[in-house]
C-alpha positions in Angstrom: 89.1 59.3 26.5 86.0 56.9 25.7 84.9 56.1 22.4 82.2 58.1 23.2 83.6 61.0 24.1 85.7 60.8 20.2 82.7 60.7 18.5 82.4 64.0 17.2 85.6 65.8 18.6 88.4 66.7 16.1 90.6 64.2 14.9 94.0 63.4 12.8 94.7 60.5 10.8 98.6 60.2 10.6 99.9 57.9 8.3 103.2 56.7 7.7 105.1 54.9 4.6 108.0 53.5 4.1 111.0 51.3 4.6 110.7 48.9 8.0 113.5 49.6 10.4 113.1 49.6 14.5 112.0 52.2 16.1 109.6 53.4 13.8 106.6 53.2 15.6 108.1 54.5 19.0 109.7 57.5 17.0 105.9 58.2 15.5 104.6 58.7 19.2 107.5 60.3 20.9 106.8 62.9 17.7 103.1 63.2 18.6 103.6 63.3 22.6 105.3 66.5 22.4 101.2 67.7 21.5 99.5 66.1 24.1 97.7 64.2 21.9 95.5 61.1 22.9 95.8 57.9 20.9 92.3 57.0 19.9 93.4 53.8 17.5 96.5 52.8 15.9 97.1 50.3 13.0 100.2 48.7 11.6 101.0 46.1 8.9 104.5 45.0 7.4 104.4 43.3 4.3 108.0 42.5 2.7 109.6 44.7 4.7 107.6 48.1 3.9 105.5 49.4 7.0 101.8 50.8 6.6 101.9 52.9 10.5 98.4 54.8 11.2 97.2 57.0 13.8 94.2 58.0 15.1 94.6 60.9 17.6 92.5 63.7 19.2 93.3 67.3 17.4 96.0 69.4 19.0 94.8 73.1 19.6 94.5 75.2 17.1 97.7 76.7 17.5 99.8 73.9 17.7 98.3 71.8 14.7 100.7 73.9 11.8 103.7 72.5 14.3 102.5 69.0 14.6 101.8 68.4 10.9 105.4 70.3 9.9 107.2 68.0 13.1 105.6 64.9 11.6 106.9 65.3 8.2 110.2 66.3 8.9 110.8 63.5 11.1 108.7 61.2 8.6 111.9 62.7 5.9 114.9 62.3 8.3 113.9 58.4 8.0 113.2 58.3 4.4 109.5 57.6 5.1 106.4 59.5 3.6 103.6 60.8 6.1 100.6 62.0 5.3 97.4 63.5 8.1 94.3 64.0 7.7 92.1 66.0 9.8 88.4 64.1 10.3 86.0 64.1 13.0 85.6 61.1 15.5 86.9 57.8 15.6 86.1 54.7 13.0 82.7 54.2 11.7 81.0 51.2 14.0 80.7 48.0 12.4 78.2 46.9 10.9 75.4 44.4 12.6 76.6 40.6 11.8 80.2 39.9 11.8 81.8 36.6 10.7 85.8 35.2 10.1 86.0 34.6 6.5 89.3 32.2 6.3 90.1 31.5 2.6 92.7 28.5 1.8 94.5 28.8 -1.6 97.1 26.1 -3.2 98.0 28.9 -4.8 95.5 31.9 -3.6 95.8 33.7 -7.0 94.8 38.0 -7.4 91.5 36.7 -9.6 90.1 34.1 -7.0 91.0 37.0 -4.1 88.6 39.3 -6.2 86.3 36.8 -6.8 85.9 36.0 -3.3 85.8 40.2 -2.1 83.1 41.0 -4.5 81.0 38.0 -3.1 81.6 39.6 0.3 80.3 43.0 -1.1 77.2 41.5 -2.8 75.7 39.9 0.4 76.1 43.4 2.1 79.1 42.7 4.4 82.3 45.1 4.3 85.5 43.9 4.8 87.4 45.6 7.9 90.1 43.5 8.0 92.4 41.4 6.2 95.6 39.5 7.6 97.4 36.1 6.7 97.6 33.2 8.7 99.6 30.8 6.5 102.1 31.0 3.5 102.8 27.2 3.2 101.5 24.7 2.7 99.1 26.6 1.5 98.3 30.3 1.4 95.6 31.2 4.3 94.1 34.6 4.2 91.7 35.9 7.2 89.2 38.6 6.2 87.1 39.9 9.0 83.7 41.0 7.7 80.3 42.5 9.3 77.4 44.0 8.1 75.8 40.8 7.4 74.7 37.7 9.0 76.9 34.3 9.0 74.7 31.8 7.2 73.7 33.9 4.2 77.8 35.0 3.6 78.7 31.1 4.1 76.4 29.8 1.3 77.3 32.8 -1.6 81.1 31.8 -0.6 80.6 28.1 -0.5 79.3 28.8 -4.1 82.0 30.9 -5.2 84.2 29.1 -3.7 83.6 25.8 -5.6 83.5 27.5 -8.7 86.9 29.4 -8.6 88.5 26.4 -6.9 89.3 27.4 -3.5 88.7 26.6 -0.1 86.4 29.0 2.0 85.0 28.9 5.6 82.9 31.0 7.4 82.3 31.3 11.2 80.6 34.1 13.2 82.8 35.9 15.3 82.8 35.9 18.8 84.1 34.5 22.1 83.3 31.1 21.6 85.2 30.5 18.4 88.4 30.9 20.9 86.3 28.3 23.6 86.0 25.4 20.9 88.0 23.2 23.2 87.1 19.7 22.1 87.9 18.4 18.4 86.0 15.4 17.0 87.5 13.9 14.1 86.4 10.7 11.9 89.6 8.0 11.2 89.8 6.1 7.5 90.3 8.6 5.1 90.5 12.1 7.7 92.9 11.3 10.4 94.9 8.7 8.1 95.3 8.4 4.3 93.3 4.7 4.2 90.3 2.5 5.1 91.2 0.1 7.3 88.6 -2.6 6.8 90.7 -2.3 3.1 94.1 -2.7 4.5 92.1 -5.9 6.1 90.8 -6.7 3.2 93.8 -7.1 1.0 94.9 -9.5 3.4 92.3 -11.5 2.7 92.6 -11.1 -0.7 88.9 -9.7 -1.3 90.6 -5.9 -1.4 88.5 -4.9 -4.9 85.3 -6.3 -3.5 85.5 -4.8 0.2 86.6 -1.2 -1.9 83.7 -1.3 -4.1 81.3 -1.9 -1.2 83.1 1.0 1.0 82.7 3.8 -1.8 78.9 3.4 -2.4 79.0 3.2 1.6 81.0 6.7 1.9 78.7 8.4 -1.1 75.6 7.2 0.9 74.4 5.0 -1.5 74.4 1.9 1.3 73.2 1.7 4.6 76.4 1.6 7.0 75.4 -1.3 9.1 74.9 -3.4 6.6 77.3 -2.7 4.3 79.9 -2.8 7.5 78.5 -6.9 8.5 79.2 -7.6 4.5 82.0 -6.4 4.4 83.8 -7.8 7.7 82.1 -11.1 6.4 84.8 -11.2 4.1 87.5 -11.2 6.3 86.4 -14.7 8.6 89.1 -17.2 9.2 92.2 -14.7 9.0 94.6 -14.6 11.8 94.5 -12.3 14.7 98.1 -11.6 14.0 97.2 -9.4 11.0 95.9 -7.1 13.3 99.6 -6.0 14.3 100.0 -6.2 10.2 97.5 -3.5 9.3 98.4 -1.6 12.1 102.0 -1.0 10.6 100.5 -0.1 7.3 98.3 2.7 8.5 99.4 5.8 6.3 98.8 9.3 8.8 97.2 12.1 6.8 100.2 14.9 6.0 99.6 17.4 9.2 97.6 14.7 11.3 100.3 14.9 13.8 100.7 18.5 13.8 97.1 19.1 14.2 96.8 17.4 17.7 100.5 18.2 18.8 98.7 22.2 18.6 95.3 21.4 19.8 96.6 19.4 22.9 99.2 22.6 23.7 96.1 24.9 23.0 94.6 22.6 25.9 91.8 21.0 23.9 90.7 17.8 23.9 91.2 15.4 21.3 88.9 12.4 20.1 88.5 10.0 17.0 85.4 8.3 16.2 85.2 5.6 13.5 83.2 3.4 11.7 86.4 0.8 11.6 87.8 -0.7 14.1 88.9 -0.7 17.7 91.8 -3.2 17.1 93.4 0.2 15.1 91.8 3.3 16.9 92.6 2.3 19.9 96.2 1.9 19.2 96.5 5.7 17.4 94.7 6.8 20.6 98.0 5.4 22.3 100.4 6.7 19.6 98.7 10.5 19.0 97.9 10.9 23.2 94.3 11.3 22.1 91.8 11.9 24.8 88.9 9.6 23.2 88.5 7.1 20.9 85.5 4.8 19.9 85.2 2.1 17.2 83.9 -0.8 15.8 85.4 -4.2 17.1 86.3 -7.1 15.3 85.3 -10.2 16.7 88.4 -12.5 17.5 87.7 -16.2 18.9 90.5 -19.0 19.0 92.8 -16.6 17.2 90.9 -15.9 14.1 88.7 -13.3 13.0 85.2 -14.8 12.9 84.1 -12.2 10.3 81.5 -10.6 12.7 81.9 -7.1 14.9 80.9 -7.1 18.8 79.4 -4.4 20.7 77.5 -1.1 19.6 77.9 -0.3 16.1 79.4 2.4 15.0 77.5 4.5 12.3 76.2 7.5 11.1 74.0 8.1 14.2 76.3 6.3 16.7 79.4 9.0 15.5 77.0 11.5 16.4 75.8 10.2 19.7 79.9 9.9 20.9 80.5 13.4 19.9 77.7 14.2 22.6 78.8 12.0 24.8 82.5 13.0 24.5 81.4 16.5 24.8 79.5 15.3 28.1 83.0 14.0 29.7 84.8 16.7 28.7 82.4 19.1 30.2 82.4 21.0 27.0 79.0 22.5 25.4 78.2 21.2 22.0 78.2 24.6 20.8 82.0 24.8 21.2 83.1 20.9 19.6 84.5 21.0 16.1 84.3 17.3 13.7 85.8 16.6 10.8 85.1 14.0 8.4 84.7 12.7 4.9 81.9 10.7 4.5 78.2 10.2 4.5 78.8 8.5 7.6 80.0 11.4 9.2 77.1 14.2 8.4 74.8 13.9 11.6 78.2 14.3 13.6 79.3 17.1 11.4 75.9 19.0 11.7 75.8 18.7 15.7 79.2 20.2 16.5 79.3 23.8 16.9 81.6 23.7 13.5 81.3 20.9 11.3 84.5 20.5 8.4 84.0 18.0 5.6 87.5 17.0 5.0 88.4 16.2 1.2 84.8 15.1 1.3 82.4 13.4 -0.9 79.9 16.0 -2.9 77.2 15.5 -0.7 79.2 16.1 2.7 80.9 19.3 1.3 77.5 20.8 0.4 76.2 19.8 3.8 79.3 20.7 6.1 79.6 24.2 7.7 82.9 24.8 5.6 85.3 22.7 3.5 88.7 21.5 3.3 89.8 20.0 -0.1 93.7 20.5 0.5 95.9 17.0 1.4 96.9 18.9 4.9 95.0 18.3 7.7 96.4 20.6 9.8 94.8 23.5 7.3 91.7 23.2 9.9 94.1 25.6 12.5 93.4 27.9 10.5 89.8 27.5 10.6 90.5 28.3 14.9 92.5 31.4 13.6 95.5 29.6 15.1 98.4 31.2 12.4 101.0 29.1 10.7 104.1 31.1 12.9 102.3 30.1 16.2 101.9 26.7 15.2 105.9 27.1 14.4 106.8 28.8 17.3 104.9 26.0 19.7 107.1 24.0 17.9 110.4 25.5 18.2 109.7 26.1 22.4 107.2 23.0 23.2 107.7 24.2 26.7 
């Protein structure tokens, strides 16, 4: 029977309590076949052992609903479970106009900062109609599915609340395409590993304190990039090329890097960094991770010394931007469905033209620009942003076949 053929024909809602055990669910509908009853929507949740069963069915007749209702219970008591029906007309209300994945990231996710983030949810006029979790550790992750209003107007009153009670939130409309992102952009120093490589450079050359200060005010956006990037490698003329091999042993990955691409890559996405360091150390991870893409800065290296200048296009704020488009081109994948993440000011005209943008343990003025936030030390947190759960990512894992 259609949906629209239950809208306005009699209805029961049986629900069932109780202790988890097998067989619980088939022992509901062998019950409920005996009364020719059609299943018009069934829900079930099991949370620490204790299963919430619902079902929607069409009415029995008239002289068969006293049976049904006196069946159900008895076999409901024969397994120590309480039932209760309720007679209605129709099937669920239809959703409201707008819906949107509300993905909430705790470290811990507390019962006031779950309220806090509901009643912001009920102020812009959406209605939660589902909740479910995708992760316990190493964080808790919490998925609420929400309509009845639009995308951008929940994600700024959450980004808000968010920030003030401490918690991560993101917001994505719903739809196909947030299962046909299939290309993920990310930026290097500071995102994809723990450090800034022109740093670990720079302590080599003994000028670590001067290359740091300059790379901060960079980052905040307080510099232009290109200059501050020829000052800084300026520093670094007349050290050996062999410290290249040096930094690239003390590159520190970000807890969950490798996790992240391990799941993208069996997901079948593609995989790309872009960075505003250097080629000598991308293009090595791009080796190490299997990453599909990879574009940097390079260090000019003449007689076996660094000459303290870069060769080639630069790579900035507008130049990350312009390889997202043009990784998306090769990958034959529509900007639309691309994903970055970064940390820096550097990254914001990348992050604002993938379809999702994630400012990653960013500076102030990338979180408030950034479709949604990360501020948790795991970078495989953004999985959950895909609404890939933390027992999939496990179960990849355990069967990598």
């Amino acid at each position: 029977m259609s949906a629209s053929q239950t809208s306005d024909v009699p209805t029961l809602l049986v629900k069932i309590f109780g202790k988890d055990r097998p067989g619980i669910t088939a022992g509901l509908f062998d019950t409920l076949a005996a009364f020719a009853v059609d299943v018009v929507d069934i829900e079930q949740v099991v949370t620490r052992g204790r299963i919430v069963l619902c079902a929607l069915v069409t009415e029995p007749t008239v002289s068969t609903e006293g049976e049904l209702r006196a069946t159900v219970h008895s076999w409901a008591e024969s397994l120590k479970l309480q039932a209760e029906i309720i007679s209605g007309t129709g099937d669920n209300r239809p959703r409201g106009h707008g819906r949107s994945h509300v993905t909430v990231l705790g470290h811990p996710l507390t019962a006031e900062n779950t309220a806090a983030i509901a009643a912001t949810i009920t102020r812009t006029g959406g209605n939660i109609d589902r909740i479910f979790r995708l992760a316990k550790y190493p964080v808790t992750a919490v998925e609420f599915a929400v309509s009845g209003t639009e995308t951008a107007p929940l994600r700024t009153a959450l980004a808000t609340e968010g920030h003030e009670i401490g918690v991560d939130v993101a917001v994505v409309s719903a739809g196909l395409h947030r299962r046909a992102q299939r290309l993920v952009v990310m930026d290097v120093d500071s995102t994809l590993i723990q450090d800034e490589v022109i740093e670990l450079f720079a302590a080599h050359a003994g000028c670590e304190a001067e290359v740091a200060e300059v790379t901060a005010a960079a980052m905040r956006g307080e510099l232009d990039f290109e200059q501050s990037l020829h000052a800084r490698v300026a520093l670094l003329a007349g050290l050996d090329e062999s410290v290249v091999d040096k930094v690239r042993s003390e590159v520190r990955l970000t807890p969950g890097a490798r996790t992240l691409i391990r799941t993208l890559k069996r997901l079948g996405y593609q995989v790309g960094v872009v960075s505003g360091g250097f080629t000598q150390v991308t293009d090595d991870l791009k080796v190490r991770m299997g990453l599909d893409f990879a574009s940097a800065n390079t260090l000019e290296i003449v007689d076996g010394k660094l000459t303290g200048r870069v060769t080639g296009e630069i790579v900035d704020r507008a130049g990350k931007a312009r390889l997202l488009r043009r990784f998306a081109e090769e990958a034959g994948v529509p900007l639309a469905q691309t994903v970055a993440i970064g940390d820096g000011a550097n990254d914001l005209d990348m992050l604002n033209a993938a379809g999702l943008g994630v400012a990653f343990n960013a500076k102030p003025v990338v979180r408030r620009a950034a479709d949604t936030a990360v501020n948790v030390p795991f970078l495989d947190t953004v999985l959950y942003l895909l609404g890939i759960t933390r027992e999939e990512v496990e179960a990849a894992d355990a069967d990598p076949a």
